[in-house]
MARPADO-738273 format. One record per residue (C-alpha): residue number from 1; residue in one letter; x, y, z. Coordinates in steps of 0.25 Angstrom, whole numbers. Example, Ala and Ser with C-alpha at 12.3 -4.5 7.8 and 13.67 -1.06 7.14 Angstrom:
2
1 | A | 49 | -18 | 31
2 | S | 55 | -4 | 29
END
This chain:
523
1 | X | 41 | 219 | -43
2 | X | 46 | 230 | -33
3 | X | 41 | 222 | -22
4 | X | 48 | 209 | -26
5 | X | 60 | 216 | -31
6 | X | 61 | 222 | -14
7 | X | 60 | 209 | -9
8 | X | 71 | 203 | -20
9 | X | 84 | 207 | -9
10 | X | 78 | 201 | 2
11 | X | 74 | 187 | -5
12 | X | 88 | 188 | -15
13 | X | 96 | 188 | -2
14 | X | 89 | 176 | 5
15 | X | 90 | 168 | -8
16 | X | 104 | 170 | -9
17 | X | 107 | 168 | 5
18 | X | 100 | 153 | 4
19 | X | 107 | 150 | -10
20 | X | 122 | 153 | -6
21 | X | 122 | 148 | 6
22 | X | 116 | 135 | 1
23 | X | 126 | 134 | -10
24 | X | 139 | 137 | -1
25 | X | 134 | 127 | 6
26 | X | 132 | 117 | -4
27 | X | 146 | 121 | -10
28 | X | 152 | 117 | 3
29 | X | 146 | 105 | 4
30 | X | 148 | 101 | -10
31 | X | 162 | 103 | -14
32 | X | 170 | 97 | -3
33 | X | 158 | 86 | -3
34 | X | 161 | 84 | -18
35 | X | 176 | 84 | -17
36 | X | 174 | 73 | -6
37 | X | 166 | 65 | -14
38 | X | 175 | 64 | -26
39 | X | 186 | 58 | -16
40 | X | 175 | 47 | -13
41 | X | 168 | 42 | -25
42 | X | 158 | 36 | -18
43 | X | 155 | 48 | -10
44 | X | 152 | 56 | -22
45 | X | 143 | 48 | -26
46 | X | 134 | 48 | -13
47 | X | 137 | 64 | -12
48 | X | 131 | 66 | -27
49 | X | 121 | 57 | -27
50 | X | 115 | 64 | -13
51 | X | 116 | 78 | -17
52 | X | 109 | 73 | -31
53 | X | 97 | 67 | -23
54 | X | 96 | 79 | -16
55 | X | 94 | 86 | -29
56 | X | 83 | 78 | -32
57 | X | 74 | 84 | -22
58 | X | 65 | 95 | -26
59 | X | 72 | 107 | -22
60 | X | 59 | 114 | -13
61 | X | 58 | 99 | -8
62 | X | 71 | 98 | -4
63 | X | 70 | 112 | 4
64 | X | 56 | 109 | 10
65 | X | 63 | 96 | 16
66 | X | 73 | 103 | 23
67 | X | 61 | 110 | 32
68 | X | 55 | 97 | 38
69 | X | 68 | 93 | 39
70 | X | 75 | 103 | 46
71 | X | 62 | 104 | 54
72 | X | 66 | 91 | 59
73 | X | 81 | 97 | 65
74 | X | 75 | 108 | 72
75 | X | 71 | 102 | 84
76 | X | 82 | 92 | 86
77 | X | 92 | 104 | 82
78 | X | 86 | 113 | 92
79 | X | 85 | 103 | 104
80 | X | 98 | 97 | 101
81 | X | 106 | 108 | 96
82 | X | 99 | 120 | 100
83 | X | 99 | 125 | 85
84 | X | 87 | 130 | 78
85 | X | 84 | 123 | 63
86 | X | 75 | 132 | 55
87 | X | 66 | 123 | 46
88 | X | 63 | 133 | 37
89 | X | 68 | 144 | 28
90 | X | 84 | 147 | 26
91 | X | 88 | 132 | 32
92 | X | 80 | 121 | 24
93 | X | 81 | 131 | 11
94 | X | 99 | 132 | 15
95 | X | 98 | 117 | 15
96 | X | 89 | 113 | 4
97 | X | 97 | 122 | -6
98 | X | 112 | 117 | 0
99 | X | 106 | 103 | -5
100 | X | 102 | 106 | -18
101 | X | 115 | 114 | -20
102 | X | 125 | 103 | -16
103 | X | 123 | 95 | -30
104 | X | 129 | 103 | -39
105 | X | 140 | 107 | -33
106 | X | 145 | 94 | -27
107 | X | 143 | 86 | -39
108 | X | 151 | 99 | -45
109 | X | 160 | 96 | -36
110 | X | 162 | 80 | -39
111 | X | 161 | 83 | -54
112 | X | 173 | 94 | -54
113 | X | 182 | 85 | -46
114 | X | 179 | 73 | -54
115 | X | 181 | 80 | -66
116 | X | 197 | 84 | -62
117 | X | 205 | 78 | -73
118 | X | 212 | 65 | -64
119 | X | 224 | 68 | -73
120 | X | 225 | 82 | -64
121 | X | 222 | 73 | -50
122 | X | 233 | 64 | -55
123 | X | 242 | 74 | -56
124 | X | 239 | 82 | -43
125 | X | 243 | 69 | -37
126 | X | 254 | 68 | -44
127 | X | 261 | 80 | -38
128 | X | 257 | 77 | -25
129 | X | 245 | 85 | -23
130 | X | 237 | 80 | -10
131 | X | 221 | 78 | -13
132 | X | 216 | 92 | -7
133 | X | 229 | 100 | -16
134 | X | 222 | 91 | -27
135 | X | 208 | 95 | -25
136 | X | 212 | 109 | -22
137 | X | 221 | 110 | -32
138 | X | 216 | 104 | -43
139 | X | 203 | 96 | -41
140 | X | 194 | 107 | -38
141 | X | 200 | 118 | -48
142 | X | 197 | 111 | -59
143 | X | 181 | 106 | -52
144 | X | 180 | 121 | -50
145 | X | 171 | 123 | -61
146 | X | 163 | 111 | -59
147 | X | 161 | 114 | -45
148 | X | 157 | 127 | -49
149 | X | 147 | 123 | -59
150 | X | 141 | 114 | -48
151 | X | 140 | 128 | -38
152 | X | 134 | 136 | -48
153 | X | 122 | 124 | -50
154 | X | 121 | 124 | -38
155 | X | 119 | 140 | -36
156 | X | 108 | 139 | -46
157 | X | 101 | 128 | -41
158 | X | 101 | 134 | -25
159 | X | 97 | 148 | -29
160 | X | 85 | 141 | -37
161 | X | 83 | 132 | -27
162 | X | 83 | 143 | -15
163 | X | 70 | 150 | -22
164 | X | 63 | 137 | -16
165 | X | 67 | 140 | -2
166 | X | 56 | 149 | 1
167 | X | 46 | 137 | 5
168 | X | 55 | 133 | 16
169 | X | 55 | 147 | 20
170 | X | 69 | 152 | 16
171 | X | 67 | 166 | 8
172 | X | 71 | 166 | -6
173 | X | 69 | 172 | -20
174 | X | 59 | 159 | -18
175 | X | 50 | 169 | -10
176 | X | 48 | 175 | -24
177 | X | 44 | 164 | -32
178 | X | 34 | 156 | -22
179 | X | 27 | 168 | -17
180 | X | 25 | 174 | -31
181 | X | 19 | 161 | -36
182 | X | 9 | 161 | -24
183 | X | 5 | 177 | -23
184 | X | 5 | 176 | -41
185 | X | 16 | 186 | -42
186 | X | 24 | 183 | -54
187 | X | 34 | 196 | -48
188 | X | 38 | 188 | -37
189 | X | 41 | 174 | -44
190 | X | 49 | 181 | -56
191 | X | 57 | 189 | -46
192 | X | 60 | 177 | -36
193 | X | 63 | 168 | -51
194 | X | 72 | 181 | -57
195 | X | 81 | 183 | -43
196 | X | 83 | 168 | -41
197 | X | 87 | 166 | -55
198 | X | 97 | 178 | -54
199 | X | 103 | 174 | -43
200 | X | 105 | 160 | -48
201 | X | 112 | 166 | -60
202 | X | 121 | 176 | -52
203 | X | 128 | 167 | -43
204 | X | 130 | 156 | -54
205 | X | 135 | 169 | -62
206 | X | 146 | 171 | -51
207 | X | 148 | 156 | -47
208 | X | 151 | 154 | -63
209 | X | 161 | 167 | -63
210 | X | 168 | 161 | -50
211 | X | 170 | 149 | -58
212 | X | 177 | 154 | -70
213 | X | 185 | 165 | -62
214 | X | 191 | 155 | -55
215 | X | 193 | 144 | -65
216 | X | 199 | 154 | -75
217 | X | 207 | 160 | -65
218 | X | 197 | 175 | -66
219 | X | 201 | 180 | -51
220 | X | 193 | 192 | -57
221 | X | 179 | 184 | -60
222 | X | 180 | 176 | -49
223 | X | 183 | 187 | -40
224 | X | 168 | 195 | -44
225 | X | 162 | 180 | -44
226 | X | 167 | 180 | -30
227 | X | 163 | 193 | -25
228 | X | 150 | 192 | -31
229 | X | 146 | 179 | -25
230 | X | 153 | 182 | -12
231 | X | 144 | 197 | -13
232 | X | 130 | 190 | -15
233 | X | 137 | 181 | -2
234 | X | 139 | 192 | 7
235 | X | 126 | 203 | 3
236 | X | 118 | 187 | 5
237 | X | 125 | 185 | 19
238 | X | 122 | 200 | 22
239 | X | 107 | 201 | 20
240 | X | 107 | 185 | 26
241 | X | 114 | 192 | 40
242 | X | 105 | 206 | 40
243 | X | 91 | 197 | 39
244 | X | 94 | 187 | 49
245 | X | 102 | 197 | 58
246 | X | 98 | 210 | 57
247 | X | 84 | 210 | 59
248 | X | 83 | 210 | 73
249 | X | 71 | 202 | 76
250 | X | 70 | 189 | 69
251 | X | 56 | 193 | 62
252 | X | 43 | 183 | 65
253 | X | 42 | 172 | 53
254 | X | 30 | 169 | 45
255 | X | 28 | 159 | 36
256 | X | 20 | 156 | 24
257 | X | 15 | 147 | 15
258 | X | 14 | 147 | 0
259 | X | 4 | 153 | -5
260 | X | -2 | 168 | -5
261 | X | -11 | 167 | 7
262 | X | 1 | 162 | 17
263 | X | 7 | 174 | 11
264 | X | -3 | 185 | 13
265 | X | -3 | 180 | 27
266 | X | 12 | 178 | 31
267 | X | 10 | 195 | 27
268 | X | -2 | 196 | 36
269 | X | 6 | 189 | 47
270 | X | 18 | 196 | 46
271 | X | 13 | 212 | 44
272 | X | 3 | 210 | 56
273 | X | 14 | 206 | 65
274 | X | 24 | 219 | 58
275 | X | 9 | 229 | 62
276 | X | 8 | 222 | 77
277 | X | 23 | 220 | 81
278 | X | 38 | 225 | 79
279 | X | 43 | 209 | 74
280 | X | 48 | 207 | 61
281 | X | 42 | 196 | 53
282 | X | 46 | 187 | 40
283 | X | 38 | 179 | 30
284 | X | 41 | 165 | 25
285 | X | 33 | 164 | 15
286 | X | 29 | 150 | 5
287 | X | 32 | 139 | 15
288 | X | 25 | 125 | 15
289 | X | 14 | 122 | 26
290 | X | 21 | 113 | 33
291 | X | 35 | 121 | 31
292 | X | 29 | 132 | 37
293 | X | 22 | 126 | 49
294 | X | 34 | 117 | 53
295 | X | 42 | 131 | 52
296 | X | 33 | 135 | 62
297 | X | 33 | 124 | 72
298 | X | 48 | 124 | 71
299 | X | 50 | 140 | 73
300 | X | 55 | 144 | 58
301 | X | 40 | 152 | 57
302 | X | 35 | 161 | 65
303 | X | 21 | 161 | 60
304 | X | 13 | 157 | 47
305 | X | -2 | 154 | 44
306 | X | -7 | 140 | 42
307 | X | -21 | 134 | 42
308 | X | -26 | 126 | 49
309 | X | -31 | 117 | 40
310 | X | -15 | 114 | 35
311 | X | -12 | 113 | 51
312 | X | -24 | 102 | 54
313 | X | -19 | 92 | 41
314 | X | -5 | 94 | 39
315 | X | 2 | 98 | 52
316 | X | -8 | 93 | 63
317 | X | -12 | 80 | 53
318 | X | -25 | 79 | 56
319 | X | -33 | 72 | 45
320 | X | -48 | 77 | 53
321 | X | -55 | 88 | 47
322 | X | -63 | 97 | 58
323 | X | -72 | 106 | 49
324 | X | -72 | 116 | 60
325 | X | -61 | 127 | 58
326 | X | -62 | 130 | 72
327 | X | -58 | 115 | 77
328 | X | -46 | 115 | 68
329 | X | -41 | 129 | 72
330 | X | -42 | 125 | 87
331 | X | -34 | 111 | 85
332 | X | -23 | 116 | 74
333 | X | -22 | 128 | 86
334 | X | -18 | 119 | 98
335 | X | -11 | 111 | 91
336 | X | -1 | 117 | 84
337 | X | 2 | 124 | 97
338 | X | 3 | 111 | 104
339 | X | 9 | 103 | 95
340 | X | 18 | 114 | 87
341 | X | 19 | 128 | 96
342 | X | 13 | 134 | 85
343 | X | 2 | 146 | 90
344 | X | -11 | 148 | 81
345 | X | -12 | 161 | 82
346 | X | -21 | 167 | 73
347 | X | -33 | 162 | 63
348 | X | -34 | 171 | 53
349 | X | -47 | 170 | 49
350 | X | -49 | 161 | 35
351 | X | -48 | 148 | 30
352 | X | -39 | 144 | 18
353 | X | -44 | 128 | 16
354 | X | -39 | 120 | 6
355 | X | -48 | 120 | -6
356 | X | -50 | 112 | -19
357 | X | -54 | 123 | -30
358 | X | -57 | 122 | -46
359 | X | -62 | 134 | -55
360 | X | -74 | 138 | -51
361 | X | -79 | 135 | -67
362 | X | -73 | 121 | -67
363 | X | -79 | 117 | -53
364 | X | -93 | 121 | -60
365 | X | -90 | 115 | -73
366 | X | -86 | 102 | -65
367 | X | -97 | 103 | -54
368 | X | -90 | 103 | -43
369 | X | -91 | 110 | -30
370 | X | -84 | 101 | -21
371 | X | -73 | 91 | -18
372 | X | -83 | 81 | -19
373 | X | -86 | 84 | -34
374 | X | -74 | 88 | -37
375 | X | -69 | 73 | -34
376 | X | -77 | 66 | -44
377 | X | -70 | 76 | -53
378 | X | -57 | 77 | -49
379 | X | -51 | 64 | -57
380 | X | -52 | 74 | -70
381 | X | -45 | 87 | -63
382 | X | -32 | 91 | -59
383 | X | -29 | 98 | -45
384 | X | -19 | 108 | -41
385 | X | -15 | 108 | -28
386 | X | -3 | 118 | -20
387 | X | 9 | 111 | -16
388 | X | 5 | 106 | -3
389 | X | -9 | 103 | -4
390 | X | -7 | 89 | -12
391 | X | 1 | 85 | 2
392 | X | -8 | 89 | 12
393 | X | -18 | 81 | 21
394 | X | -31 | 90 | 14
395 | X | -27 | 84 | -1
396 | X | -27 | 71 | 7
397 | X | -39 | 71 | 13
398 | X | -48 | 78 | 3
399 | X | -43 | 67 | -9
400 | X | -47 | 58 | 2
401 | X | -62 | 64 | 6
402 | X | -67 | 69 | -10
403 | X | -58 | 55 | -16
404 | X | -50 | 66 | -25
405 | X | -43 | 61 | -38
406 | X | -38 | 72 | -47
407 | X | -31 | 70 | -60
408 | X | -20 | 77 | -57
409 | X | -14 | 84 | -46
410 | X | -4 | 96 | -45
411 | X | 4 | 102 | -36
412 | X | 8 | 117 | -37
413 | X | 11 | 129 | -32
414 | X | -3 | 136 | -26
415 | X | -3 | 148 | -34
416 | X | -1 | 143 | -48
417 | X | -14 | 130 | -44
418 | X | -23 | 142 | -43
419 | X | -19 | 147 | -57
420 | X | -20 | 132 | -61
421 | X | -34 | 131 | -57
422 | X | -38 | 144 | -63
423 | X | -32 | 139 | -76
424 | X | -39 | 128 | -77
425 | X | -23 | 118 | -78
426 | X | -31 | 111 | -64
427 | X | -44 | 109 | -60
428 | X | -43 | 110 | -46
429 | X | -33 | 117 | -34
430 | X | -30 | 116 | -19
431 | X | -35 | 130 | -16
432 | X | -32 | 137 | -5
433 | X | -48 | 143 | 0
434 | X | -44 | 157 | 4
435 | X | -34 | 161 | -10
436 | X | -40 | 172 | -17
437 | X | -36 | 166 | -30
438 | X | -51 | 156 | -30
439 | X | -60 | 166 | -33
440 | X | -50 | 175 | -42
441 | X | -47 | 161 | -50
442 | X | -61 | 158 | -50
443 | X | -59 | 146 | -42
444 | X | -71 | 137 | -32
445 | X | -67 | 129 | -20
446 | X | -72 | 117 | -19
447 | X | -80 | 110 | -7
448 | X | -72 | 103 | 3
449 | X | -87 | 97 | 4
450 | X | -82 | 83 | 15
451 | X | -74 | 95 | 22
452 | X | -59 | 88 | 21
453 | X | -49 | 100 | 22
454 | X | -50 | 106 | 36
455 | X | -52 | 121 | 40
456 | X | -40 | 130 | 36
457 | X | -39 | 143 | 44
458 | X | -28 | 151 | 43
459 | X | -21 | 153 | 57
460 | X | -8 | 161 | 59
461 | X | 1 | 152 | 66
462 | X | 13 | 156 | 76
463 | X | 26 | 148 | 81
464 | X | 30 | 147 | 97
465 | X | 43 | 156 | 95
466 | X | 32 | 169 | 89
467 | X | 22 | 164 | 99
468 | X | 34 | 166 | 110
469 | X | 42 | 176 | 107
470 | X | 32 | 185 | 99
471 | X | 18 | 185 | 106
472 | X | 16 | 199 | 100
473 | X | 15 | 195 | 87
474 | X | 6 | 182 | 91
475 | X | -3 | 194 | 98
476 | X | -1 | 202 | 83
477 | X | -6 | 189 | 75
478 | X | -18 | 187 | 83
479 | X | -24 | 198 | 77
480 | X | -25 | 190 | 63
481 | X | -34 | 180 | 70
482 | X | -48 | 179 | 59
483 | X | -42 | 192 | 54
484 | X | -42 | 184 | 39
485 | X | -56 | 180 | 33
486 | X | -55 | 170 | 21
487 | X | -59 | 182 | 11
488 | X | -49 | 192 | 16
489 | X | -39 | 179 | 13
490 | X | -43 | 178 | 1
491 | X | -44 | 193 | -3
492 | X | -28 | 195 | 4
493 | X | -24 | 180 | -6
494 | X | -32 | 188 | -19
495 | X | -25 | 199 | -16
496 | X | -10 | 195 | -16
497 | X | -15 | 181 | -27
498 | X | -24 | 190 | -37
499 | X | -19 | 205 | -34
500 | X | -5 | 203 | -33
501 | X | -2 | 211 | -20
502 | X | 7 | 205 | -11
503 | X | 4 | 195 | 1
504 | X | 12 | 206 | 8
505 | X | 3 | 220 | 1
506 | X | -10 | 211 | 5
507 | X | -6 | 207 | 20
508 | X | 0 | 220 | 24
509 | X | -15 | 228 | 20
510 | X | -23 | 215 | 28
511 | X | -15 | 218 | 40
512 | X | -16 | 234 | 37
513 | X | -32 | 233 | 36
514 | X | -31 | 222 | 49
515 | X | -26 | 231 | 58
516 | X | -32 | 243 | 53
517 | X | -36 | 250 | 65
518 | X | -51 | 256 | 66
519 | X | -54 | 269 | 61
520 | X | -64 | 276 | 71
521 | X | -72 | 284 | 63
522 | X | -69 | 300 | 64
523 | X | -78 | 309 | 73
END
């Protein structure tokens, strides 16, 4: 708890910084837009009816689009305009969460103006008031508290909502929650869960006291409402200035993706580069595969680790499978630097394929070994898979080699399909091959026996800005080349998945025995 409990500042501050800022901007756009619209009936129609479609998108969907989507601005914005648009982290989760914050308060906003006695407008007209003295004046007193209502749903829902931003690379109390769910540790998730709650409840806590202090005319409670939200403003706009500011060197980005290996290795990454230069580094962790390579390719990352196998089916879209590792490695190499500016500069040493897995009981009970025998069976079983894997060209290919046909399919989140499997609540997982959980869970792999998912080695990947303007740490890197086996992968996965350690404990001792120098024996 001590180590989640240090890191608590850090991520409380960045939450806070994307939730205020999202909702001062939806309050801006929201009132003046809903006092518009009550002038203009059938404008207030079109405004409501947008903002509530908008609320119908999933909120992580709706922050994942604004990736691909502001991927698309960069190049236009940067030839054109000579502006660099980030495509992940604080900018697609700012504009995400504006959205989903602009509902409630507009249609607060129309409600409250609406819900003015016309007798009082009638009568502000009848002493000659012009229409802004009559919105001033009287209109948006008495919508006060329905506005108000409006802000503080919205507050809740954006500070909820903001705990999703990690995937889209933006750090948040979200850190919490999705690394704790994939490294097993019910510390993180309950301290990421406890904090964002809080929060919630504190500012909709001072947003209701500003209320009532100002409708009943309390200078007293609406003065501590206002120093307490305009506090939490400034000590937010404080630590937001000192980490982008005063720093000095921006630090080297890594990304990673969800799940406890890409952890581990983001820590690997990022302590040999602390051991071999003087350059400050910073993870990003539990970002998609395609979300981290585009940040990549746009410049948002720094570095990350792929496989090669992901590279050749979803970014290249090849649909052949050469079964030799070497062929795949040399083609994913030149042309990701041709087509991308992307530098391979390391293989680490180890494979993590996709796999099929079952319990190693029910595999024998069922007789099967394979894909082939596991398809005959497959109509009476039910798989798991991880949230990409049911979208990705290998689920494709092998229900189109092995003609799989399960029962029921489920989509969830990769550390809790292991547990799934182990409890027996499906039958079958989208392993990963190197995750230590198999053999502690009592799991078999299954055969690829018509050899459908290509090789998957894991190579350390680098974008052209590090490879330019930091060949020192390219040099650093290098060093990691095969410096991985698969059952020191597995052991470093066991150790943070089964053990409890941290990916951080785990890479930090890997690195420490790596460069370890040799001991000559004494005379």
């Amino acid at each position: 708890m001590s180590e989640q409990l240090a890191l608590l500042p850090d991520r409380l501050a960045a939450h806070l910084e994307l939730a205020l800022a999202a909702l001062a901007i939806a309050v801006a756009i929201s009132v003046p837009l809903g006092v518009w619209a009550t002038r203009r009936p059938r404008a207030e129609s079109a405004a409501l009816a947008v903002a509530g479609a908008v609320q119908t998108i999933p909120s992580l969907a709706l922050l994942a689009a604004m990736v691909p989507a502001l991927a698309a601005l960069a190049a236009p914005a940067h030839r054109f305009l000579g502006i660099a648009v980030p495509s992940i982290g604080y900018l697609p989760a700012l504009l995400g969460l504006t959205l989903y914050g602009v509902l409630p308060v507009l249609r607060g906003t129309v409600t409250g103006i609406r819900g003015v006695d016309p007798a009082l407008v009638e009568a502000a007209l009848g002493v000659g008031m012009t229409d802004g003295e009559r919105l001033r004046l009287v209109e948006l007193p008495l919508a006060w508290p329905v506005i108000v209502a409006g802000v503080r749903t919205a507050t809740v829902w954006v500070v909820g909502i903001a705990t999703l931003a990690t995937p889209v690379g933006a750090p948040s109390l979200g850190d919490y929650i999705f690394s704790g769910l994939q490294t097993r540790n019910p510390t993180a998730v309950l301290t990421g869960c406890v904090a964002a709650a809080g929060l919630a409840l504190v500012l909709d806590a001072l947003v209701h006291a500003l209320e009532v202090g100002v409708r009943r005319r309390r200078r007293g409670l609406a003065a501590a409402a206002l120093a307490g939200l305009g506090g939490i403003a400034l000590a937010t706009a404080a630590h937001a200035v000192a980490h982008r500011f005063g720093n000095g060197e921006p630090p080297i980005t890594i990304g990673a993706k969800t799940f406890t290996e890409q952890y581990v290795l983001s820590e690997i990454v990022a302590d040999t580069i602390a051991r071999a230069t003087s350059h400050p580094t910073r993870i990003v962790a539990s970002l998609g595969s395609t979300v981290a390579f585009d940040a990549l390719a746009a410049g948002a990352l720094d570095l990350y680790v792929d496989y090669t196998g992901t590279i050749w089916t979803t970014i290249l879209k090849r649909t052949d499978v050469p079964h030799d590792p070497a062929v795949v490695l040399a083609e994913v190499r030149r042309r990701l630097a041709a087509a991308y500016g992307i530098t391979l500069v390391a293989p680490l040493g180890f494979e993590n394929a996709y796999a099929l897995a079952m319990r190693a009981a029910a595999a024998r009970r069922l007789g099967v070994t394979t894909i082939s025998e596991l398809a005959a069976r497959a109509p009476d079983l039910v798989i798991a898979g991880d949230y990409e894997f049911f979208g990705r060209p290998e689920w494709s290919a092998l229900t189109a080699a092995y003609g799989l046909h399960f029962r029921e399919r489920r989509s969830m989140d990769a550390s809790l399909m292991y547990a799934a499997v182990a409890g027996a609540q499906v039958d079958v997982i989208s392993a990963f091959s190197t995750d230590g959980r198999i053999a502690a869970l009592g799991l078999t792999i299954l055969a690829d026996d018509r050899r459908v998912i290509p090789p998957y080695d894991a190579v350390l990947l680098a974008g052209a800005r590090l490879v330019r303007e930091h060949p020192d740490v390219v040099r650093a890197l290098r060093a990691l080349t095969g410096a991985i086996g698969p059952d020191a992968m597995r052991r470093l996965n066991a150790a943070v998945d089964e053990d409890g350690a941290t990916p951080a404990a785990v890479a930090q001792a890997f690195v420490a025995r790596l460069v370890a120098p040799a001991v000559s024996p004494g005379p």
